[in-house]
C-alpha positions in Angstrom: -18.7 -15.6 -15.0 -16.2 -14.0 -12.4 -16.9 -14.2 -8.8 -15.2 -12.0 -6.4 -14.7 -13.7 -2.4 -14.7 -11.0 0.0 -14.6 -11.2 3.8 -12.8 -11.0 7.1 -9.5 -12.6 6.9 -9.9 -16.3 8.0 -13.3 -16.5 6.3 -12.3 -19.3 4.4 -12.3 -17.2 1.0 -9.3 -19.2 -0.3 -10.6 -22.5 0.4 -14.1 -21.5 -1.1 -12.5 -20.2 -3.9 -10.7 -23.8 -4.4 -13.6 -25.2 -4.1 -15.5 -23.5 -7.0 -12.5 -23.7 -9.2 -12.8 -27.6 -8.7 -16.8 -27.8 -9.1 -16.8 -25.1 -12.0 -13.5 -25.5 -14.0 -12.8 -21.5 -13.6 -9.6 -20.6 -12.6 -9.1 -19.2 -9.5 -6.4 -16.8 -8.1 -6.2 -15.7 -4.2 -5.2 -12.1 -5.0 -2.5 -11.9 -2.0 -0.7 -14.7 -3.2 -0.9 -13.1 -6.3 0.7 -10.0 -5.0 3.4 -12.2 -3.0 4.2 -13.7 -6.0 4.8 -11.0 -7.9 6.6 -8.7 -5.9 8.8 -11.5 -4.4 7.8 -11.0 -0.3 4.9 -11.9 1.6 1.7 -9.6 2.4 3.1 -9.5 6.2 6.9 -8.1 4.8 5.2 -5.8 2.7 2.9 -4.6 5.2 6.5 -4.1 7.6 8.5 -2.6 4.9 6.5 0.0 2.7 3.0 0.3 4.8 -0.3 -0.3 4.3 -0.9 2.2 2.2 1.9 0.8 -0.5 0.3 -2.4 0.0 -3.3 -1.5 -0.7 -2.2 0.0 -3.8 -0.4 -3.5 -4.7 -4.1 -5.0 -4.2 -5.6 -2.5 -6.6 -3.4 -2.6 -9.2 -3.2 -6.7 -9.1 -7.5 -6.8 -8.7 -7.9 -4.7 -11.9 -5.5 -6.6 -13.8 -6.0 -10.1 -12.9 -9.9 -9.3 -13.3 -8.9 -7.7 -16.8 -6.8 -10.6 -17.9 -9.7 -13.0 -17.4 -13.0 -13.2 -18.7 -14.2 -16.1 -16.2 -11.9 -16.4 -12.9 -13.3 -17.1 -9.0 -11.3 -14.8 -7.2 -10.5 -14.7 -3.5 -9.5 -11.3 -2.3 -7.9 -9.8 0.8 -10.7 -8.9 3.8 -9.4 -5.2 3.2 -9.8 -5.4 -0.7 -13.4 -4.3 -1.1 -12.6 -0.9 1.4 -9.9 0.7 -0.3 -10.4 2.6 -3.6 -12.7 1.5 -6.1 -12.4 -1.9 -5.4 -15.7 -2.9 -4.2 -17.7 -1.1 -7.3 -15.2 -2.4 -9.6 -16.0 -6.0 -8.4 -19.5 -5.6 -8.5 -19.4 -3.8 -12.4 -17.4 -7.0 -13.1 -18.9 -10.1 -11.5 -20.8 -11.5 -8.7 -19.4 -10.5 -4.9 -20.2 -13.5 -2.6 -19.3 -12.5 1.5 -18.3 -15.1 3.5 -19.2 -14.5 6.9 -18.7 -17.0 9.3 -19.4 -15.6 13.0 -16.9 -13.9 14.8 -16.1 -17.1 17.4 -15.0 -18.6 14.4 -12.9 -16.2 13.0 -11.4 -16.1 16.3 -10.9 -19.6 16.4 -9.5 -19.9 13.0 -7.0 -16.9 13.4 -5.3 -18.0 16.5 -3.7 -20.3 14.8 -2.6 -18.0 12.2 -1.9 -14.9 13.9 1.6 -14.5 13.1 1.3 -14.6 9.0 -1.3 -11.6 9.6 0.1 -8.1 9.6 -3.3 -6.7 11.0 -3.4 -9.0 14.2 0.2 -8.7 15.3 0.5 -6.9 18.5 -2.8 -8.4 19.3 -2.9 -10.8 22.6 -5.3 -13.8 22.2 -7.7 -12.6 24.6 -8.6 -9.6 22.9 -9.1 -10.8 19.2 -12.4 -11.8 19.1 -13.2 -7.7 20.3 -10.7 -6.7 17.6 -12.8 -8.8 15.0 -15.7 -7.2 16.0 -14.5 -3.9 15.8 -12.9 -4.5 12.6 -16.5 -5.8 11.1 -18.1 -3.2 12.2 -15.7 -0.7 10.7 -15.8 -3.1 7.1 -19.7 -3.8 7.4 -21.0 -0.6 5.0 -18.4 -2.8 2.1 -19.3 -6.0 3.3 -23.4 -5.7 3.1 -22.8 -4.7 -0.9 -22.1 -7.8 -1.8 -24.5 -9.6 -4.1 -24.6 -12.8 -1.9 -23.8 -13.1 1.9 -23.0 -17.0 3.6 -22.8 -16.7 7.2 -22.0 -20.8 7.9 -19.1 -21.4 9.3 -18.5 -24.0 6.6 -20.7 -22.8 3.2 -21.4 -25.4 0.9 -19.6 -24.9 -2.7 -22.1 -26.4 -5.0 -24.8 -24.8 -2.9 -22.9 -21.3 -3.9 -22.5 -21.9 -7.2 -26.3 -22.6 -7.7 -27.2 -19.5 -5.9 -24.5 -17.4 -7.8 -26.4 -18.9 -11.6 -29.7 -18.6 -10.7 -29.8 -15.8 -8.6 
């Protein structure tokens, strides 16, 4: 089995994807700390230094091979990863694609205290986030409603998920 986290950044794809892992015995990978690993620099350097664009391409590149490389793997991708390229249909040939989808208050909440180590909300006053996320969902939302499974708690339960992922 290989399940693919999507979402908006602070969705709690990384800590879901943990969480499986633990439950399920898969491995799990968080597919920017992949790519930080592996090029040597953080998404938010990368991002600075050689665009979005470069680093989109990183994501695609390190999806398809870290998918190929494993037969079973929970993996927690990027809130941009299922809008660029292929990505998306290449998750969904490949696995189950699970969208966390906590509501935007707690997005908000969780990102202010993480603004700084997130390329896409620097520049962006603490006031206005909450109207940035909700722009930024609606622009992702065609990409988002593909997935097989959508969890909009704030706090999804694991085992839950993984009963809904093997018995459809």
């Amino acid at each position: 089995m290989r399940v693919f986290l999507i979402g908006f950044m602070g969705a709690g794809k990384t800590w879901m994807g943990k969480q499986i892992g633990l439950l399920t015995g898969l491995p799990t990978y968080d597919l920017d700390a992949s790519i930080e690993q592996q090029e040597g620099a953080v998404v938010s350097t990368l991002f600075k230094q050689k665009g979005e664009d470069y680093f989109r391409s990183l994501e695609q590149k390190y999806l398809h091979a870290i998918t190929t490389a494993n037969s079973q793997l929970v993996l927690s991708c990027g809130g941009g990863t299922p809008c660029f390229f292929d990505n998306l249909d290449f998750m969904k040939k490949n696995g189950i694609v699970v969208w966390l989808n906590p509501s935007v208050a707690v997005l908000a909440n969780r990102l202010q205290l993480a603004g700084q180590d997130r390329p896409l909300l620097e520049g962006i006053p603490s006031h206005k986030l909450e109207e940035y996320i909700q722009l930024k969902l609606k622009e992702r939302f065609f990409f988002y409603e593909q997935a097989h499974f959508q969890l909009s708690e704030s706090t999804p339960d694991p085992a839950a998920l993984i009963k809904l992922i093997q018995h459809g």
